[in-house]
C-alpha beads as a LAMMPS data file, in Angstrom:
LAMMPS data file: protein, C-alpha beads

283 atoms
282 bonds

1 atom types
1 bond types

-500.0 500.0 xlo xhi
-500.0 500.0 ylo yhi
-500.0 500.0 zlo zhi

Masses

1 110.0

Atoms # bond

1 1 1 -414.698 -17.980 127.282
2 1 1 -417.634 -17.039 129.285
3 1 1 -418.025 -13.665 130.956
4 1 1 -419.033 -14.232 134.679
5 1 1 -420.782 -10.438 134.485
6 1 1 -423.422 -12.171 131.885
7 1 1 -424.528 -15.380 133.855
8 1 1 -424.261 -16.918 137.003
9 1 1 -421.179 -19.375 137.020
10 1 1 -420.936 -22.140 139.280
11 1 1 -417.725 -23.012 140.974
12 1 1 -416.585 -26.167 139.080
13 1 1 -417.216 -23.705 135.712
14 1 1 -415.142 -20.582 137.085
15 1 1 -412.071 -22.854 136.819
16 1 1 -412.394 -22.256 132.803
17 1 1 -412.604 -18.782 134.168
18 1 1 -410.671 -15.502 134.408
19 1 1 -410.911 -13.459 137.435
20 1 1 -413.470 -10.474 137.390
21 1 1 -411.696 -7.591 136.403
22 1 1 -411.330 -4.671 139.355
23 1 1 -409.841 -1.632 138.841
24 1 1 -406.119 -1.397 140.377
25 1 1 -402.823 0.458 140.086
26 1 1 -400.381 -0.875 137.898
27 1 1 -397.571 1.383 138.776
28 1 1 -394.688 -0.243 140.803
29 1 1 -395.142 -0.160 145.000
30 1 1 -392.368 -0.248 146.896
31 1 1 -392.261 -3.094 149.456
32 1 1 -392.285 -1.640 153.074
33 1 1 -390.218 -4.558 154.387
34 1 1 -390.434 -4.976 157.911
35 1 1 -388.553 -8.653 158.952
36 1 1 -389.407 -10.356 161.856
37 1 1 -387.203 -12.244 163.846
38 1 1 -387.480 -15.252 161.531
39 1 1 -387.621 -13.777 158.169
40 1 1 -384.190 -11.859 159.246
41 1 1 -382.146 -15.036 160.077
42 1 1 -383.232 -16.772 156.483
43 1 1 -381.523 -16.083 153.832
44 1 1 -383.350 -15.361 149.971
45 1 1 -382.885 -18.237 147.285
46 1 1 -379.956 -17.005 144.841
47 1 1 -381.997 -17.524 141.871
48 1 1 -385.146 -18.850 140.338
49 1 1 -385.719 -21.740 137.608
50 1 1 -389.338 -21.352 135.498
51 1 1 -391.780 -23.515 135.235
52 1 1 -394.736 -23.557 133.147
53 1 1 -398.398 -22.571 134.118
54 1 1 -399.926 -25.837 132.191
55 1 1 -397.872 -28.084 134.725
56 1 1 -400.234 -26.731 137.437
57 1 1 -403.631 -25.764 135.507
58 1 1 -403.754 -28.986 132.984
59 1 1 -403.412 -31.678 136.080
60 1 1 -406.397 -29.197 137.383
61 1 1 -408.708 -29.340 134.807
62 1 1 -408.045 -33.140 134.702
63 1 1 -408.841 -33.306 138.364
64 1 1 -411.602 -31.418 138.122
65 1 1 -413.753 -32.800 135.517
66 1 1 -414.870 -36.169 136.966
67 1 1 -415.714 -34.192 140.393
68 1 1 -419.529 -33.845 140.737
69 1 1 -420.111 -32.576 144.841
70 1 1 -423.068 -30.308 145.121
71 1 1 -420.449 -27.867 146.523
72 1 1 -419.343 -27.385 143.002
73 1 1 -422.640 -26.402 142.132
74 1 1 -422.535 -22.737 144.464
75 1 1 -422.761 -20.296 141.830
76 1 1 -419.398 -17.695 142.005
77 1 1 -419.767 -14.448 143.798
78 1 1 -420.638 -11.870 141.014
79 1 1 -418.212 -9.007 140.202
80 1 1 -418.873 -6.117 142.496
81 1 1 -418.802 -2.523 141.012
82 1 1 -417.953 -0.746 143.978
83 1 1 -414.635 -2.667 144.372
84 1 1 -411.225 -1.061 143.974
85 1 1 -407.633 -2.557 145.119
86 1 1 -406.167 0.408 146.234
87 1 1 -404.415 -1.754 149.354
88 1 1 -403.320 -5.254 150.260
89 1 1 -407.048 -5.737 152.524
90 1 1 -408.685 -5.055 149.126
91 1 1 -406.404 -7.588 147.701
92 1 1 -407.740 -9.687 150.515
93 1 1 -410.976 -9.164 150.194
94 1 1 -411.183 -9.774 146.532
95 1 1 -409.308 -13.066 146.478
96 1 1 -411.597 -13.984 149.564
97 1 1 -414.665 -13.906 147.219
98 1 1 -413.367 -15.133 143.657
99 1 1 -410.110 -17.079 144.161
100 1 1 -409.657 -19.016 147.770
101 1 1 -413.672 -19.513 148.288
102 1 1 -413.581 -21.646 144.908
103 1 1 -410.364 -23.442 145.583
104 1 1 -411.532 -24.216 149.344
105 1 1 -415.018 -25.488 148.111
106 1 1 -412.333 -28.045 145.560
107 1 1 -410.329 -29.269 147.996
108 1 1 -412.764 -29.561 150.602
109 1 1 -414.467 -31.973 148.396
110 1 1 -411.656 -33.664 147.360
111 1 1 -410.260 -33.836 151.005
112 1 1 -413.102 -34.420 152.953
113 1 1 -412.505 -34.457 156.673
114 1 1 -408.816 -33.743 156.170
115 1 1 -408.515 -29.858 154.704
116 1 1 -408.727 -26.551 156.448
117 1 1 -407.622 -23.103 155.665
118 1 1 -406.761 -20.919 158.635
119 1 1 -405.744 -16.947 158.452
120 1 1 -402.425 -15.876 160.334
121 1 1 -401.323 -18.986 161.993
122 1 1 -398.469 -17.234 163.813
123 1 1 -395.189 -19.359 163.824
124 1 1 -391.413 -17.723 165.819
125 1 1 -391.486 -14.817 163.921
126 1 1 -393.915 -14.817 160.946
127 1 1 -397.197 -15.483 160.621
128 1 1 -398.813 -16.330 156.849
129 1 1 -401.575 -14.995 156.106
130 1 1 -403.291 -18.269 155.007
131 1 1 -402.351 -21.218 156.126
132 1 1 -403.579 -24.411 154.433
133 1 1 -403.190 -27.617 156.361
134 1 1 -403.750 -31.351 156.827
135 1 1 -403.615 -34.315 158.888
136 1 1 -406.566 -32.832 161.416
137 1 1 -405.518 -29.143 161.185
138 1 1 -401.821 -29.971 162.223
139 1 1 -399.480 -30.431 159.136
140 1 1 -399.463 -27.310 157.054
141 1 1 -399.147 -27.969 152.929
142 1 1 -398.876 -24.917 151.429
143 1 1 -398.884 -20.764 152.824
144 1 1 -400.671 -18.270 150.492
145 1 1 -399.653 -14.731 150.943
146 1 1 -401.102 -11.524 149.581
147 1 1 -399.794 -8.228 148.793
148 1 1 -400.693 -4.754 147.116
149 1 1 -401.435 -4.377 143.603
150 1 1 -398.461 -3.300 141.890
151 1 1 -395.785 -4.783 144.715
152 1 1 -394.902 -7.943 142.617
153 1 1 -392.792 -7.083 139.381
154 1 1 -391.444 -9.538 136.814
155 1 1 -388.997 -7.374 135.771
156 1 1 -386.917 -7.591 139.030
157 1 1 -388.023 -11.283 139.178
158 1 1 -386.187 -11.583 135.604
159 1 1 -382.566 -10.562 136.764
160 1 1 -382.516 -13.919 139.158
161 1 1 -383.812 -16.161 136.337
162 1 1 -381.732 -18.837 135.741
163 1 1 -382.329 -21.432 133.041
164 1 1 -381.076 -25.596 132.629
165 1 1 -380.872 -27.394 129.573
166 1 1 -382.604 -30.416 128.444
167 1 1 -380.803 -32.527 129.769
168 1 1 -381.520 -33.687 133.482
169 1 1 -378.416 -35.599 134.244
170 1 1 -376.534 -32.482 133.799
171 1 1 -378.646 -30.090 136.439
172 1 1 -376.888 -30.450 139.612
173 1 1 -373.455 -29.479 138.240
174 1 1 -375.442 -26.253 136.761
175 1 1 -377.396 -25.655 139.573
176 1 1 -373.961 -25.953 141.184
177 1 1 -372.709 -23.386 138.550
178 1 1 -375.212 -20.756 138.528
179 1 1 -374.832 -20.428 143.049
180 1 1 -371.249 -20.172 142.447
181 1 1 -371.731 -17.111 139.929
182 1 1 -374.210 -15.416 142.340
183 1 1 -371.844 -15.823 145.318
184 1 1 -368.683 -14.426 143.295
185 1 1 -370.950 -10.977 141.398
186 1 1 -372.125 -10.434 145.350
187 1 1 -371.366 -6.693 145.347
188 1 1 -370.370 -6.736 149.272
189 1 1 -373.394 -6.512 150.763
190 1 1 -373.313 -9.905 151.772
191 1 1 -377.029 -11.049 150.610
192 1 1 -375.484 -13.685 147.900
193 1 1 -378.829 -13.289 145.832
194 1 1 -379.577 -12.271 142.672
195 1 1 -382.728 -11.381 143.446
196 1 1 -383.038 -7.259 143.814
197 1 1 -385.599 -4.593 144.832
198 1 1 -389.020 -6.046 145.766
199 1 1 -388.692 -9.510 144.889
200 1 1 -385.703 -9.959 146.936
201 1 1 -387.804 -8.833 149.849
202 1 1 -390.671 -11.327 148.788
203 1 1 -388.735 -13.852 148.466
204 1 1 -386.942 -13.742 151.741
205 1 1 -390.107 -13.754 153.096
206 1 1 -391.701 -16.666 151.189
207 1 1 -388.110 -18.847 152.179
208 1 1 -388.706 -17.711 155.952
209 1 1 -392.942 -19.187 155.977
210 1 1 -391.278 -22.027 154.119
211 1 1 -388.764 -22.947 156.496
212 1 1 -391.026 -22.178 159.629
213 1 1 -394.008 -23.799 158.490
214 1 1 -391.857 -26.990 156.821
215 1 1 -393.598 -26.337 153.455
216 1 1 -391.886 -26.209 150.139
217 1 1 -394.949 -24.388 148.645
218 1 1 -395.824 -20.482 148.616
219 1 1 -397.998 -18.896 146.544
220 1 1 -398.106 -14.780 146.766
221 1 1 -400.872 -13.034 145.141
222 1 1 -400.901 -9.481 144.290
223 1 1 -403.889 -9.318 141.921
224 1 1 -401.824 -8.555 139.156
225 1 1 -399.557 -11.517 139.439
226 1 1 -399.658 -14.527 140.814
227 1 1 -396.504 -16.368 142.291
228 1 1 -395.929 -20.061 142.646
229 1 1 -393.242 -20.493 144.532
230 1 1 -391.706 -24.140 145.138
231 1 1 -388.480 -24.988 147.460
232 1 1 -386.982 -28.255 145.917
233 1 1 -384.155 -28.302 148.230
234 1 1 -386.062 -27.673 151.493
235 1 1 -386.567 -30.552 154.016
236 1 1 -390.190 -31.275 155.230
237 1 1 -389.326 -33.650 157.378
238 1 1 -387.351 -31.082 159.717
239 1 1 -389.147 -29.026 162.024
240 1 1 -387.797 -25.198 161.091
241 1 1 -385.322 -26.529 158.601
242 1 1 -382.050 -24.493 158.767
243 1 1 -382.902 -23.145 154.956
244 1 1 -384.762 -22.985 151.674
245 1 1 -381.705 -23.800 149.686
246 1 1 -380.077 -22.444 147.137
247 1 1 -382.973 -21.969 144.377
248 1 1 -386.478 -22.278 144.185
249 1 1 -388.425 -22.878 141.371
250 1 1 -391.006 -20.070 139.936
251 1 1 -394.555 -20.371 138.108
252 1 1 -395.340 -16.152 137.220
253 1 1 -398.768 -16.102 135.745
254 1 1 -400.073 -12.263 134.807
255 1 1 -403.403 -10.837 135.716
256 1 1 -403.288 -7.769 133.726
257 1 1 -405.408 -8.436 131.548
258 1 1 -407.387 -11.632 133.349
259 1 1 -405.716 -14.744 132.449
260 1 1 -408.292 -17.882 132.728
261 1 1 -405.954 -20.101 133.584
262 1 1 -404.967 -18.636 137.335
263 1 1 -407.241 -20.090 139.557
264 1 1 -406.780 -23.626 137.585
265 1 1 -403.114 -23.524 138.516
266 1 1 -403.312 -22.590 142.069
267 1 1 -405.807 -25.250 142.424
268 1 1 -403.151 -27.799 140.792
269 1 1 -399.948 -26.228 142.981
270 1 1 -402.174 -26.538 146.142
271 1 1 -403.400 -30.311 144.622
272 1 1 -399.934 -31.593 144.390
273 1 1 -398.566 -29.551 147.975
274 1 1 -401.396 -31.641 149.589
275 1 1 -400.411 -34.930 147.759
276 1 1 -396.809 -34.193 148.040
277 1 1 -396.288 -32.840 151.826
278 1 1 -395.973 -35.921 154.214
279 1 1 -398.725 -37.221 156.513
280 1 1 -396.559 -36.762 159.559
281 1 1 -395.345 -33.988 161.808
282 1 1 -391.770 -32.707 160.974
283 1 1 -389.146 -33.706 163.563

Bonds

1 1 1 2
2 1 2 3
3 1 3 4
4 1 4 5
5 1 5 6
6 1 6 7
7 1 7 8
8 1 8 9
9 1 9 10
10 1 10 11
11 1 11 12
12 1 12 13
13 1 13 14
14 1 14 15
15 1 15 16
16 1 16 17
17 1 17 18
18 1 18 19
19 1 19 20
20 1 20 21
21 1 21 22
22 1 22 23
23 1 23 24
24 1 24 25
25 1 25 26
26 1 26 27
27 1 27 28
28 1 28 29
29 1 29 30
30 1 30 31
31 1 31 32
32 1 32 33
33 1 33 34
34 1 34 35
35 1 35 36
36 1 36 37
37 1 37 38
38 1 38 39
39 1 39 40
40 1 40 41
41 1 41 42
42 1 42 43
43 1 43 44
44 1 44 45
45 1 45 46
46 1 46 47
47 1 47 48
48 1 48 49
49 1 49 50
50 1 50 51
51 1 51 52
52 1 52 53
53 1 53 54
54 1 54 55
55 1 55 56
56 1 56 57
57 1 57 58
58 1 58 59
59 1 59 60
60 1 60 61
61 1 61 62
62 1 62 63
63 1 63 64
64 1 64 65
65 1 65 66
66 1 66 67
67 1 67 68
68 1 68 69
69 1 69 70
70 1 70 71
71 1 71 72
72 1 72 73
73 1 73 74
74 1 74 75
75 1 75 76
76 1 76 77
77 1 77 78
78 1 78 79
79 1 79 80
80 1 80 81
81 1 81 82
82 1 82 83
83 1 83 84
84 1 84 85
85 1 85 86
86 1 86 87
87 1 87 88
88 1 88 89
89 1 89 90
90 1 90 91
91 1 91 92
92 1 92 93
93 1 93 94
94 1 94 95
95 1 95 96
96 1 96 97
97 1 97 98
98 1 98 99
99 1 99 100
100 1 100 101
101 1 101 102
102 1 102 103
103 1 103 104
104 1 104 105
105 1 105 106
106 1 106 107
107 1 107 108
108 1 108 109
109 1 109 110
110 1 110 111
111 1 111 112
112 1 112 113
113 1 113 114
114 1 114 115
115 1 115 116
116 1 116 117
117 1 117 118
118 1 118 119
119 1 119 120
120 1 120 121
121 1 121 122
122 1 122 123
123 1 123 124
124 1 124 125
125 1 125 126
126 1 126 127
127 1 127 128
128 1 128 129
129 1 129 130
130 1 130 131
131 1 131 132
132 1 132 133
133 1 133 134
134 1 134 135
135 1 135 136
136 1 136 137
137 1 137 138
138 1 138 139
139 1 139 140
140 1 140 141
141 1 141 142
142 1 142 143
143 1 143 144
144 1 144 145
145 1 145 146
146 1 146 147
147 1 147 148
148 1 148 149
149 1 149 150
150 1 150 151
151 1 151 152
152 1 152 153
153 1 153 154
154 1 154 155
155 1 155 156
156 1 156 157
157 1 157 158
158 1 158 159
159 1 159 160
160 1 160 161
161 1 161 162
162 1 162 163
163 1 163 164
164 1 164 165
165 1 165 166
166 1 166 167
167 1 167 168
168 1 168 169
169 1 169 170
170 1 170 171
171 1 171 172
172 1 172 173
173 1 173 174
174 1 174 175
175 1 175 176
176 1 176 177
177 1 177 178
178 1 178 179
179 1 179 180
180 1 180 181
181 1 181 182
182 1 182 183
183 1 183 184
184 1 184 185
185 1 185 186
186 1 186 187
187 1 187 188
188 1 188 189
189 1 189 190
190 1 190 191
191 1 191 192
192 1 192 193
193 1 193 194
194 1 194 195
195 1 195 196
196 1 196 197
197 1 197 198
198 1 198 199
199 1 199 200
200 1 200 201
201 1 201 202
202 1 202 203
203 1 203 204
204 1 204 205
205 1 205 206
206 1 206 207
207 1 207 208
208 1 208 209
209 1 209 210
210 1 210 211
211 1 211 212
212 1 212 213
213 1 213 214
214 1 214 215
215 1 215 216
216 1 216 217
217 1 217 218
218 1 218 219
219 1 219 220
220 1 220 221
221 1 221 222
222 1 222 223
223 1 223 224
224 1 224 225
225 1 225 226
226 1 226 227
227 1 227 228
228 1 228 229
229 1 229 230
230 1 230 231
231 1 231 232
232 1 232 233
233 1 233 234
234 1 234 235
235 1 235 236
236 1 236 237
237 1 237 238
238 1 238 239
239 1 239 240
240 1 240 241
241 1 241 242
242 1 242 243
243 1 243 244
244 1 244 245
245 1 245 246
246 1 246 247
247 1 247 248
248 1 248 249
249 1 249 250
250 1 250 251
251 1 251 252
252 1 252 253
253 1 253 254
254 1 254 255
255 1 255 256
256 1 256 257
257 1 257 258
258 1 258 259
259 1 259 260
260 1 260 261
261 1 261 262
262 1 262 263
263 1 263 264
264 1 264 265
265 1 265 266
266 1 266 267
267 1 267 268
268 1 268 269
269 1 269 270
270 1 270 271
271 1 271 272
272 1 272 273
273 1 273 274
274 1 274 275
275 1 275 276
276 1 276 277
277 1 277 278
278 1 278 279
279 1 279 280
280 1 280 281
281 1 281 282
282 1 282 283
């Protein structure tokens, strides 16, 4: 794997690529949760399913290798040693340089004319802080959110993990099983979610930019971790659908230490929430 303190790396290369390592707390930050208007009136998704990094990164890399744009050429922003992520605008700063400048150069090249990526697009009560979007800057595909190092913590994710079996003709009436289980163990606080502590607050969040931006793809991005967050149920055909639905499905890949296979599978969950989002305003 190449190190991208020893040689210049261009951007098509840094997708084989960890993320330069910056020095960052790894202690557990509580979320200062502050709901807007919107965010207050959605409710969190009961539980999560998992689904694997390769599903994202592999269709990547496959993507990827046949593309030949003299974008992909730009050599990557070199580590810099004066960096620390002691707060979320670090966070945003970093990611700026070695994570959404890469994945805009990809898209923009495989999207020509058709891709931008706008900062705090304010909707009724939330505003994302990236917004990615088609169809001339109108239809939004996907929200990427970013929060301080040490805010995102699979263990509290791990409580609202659900799992299916093999089978798929037997998934609704467990889906169906597993919300019934959360709503009866609700211990009267009327939240009907299994999520707890900081991911519940994250993900009520990521259902409220889902619902307002009629997206059923959120990725949050904490250094650390990176969260792919998918809405099966949601409608994107509904302006400011009335929910997220029950569940949401959950790709958690670690940063600590560098994994070089994050960038690769935002680049594939951004890939298919372009593909997958429809090319017409919600109505």
């Amino acid at each position: 794997m190449a190190n991208q303190a020893s040689r210049p790396r261009t951007i098509k290369q840094c997708f084989n690529d960890s993320l330069p390592f910056i020095q960052h707390p790894t202690r557990l930050v509580p979320f200062e949760f502050r709901p807007g208007t919107k965010t207050s009136q959605i409710d969190a998704p009961k539980f999560w399913i998992s689904t694997n990094e390769r599903g994202w990164s592999e269709p990547a890399h496959n993507t990827l290798r046949p593309m030949n744009m003299n974008a992909l050429q730009e050599q990557v922003s070199w580590p810099e040693p004066s960096m620390r992520l002691a707060c979320e605008a670090d966070v945003v700063r970093a990611a700026a340089l070695y994570l959404l400048h890469p994945i805009n150069q990809v898209l923009s090249a495989r999207y020509p004319n058709d891709y931008r990526c706008n900062s705090e697009v304010a909707g009724s009560g939330v505003r994302g802080d990236v917004s990615l979007l088609k169809l001339g800057g109108r239809r939004t595909f996907a929200i990427v959110e970013f929060k301080r190092s040490g805010i995102i913590s699979p263990m509290e994710f791990a409580d609202a993990q659900r799992t299916l079996t093999g089978n798929p003709n037997t998934h609704a009436a467990e889906i169906s099983q597993h919300v019934q289980n959360v709503i009866a163990a609700d211990n009267g606080d009327n939240r009907f979610s299994a999520f707890e502590g900081n991911s519940f607050s994250l993900m009520k969040q990521a259902a409220a930019y889902a619902v307002q931006y009629s997206t059923r793809f959120v990725a949050i991005f904490g250094w650390d971790y990176l969260v792919l967050v998918y809405f099966p149920e949601l409608d994107m055909n509904l302006r400011e659908p009335e929910g997220c639905g029950n569940y949401c499905e959950i790709t958690m890949i670690p940063n600590n230490p560098p994994s070089p296979n994050l960038r690769a599978a935002l680049l594939g969950f951004l890939f298919h929430a372009y593909d997958a989002t429809p090319f017409t305003l919600p109505g």
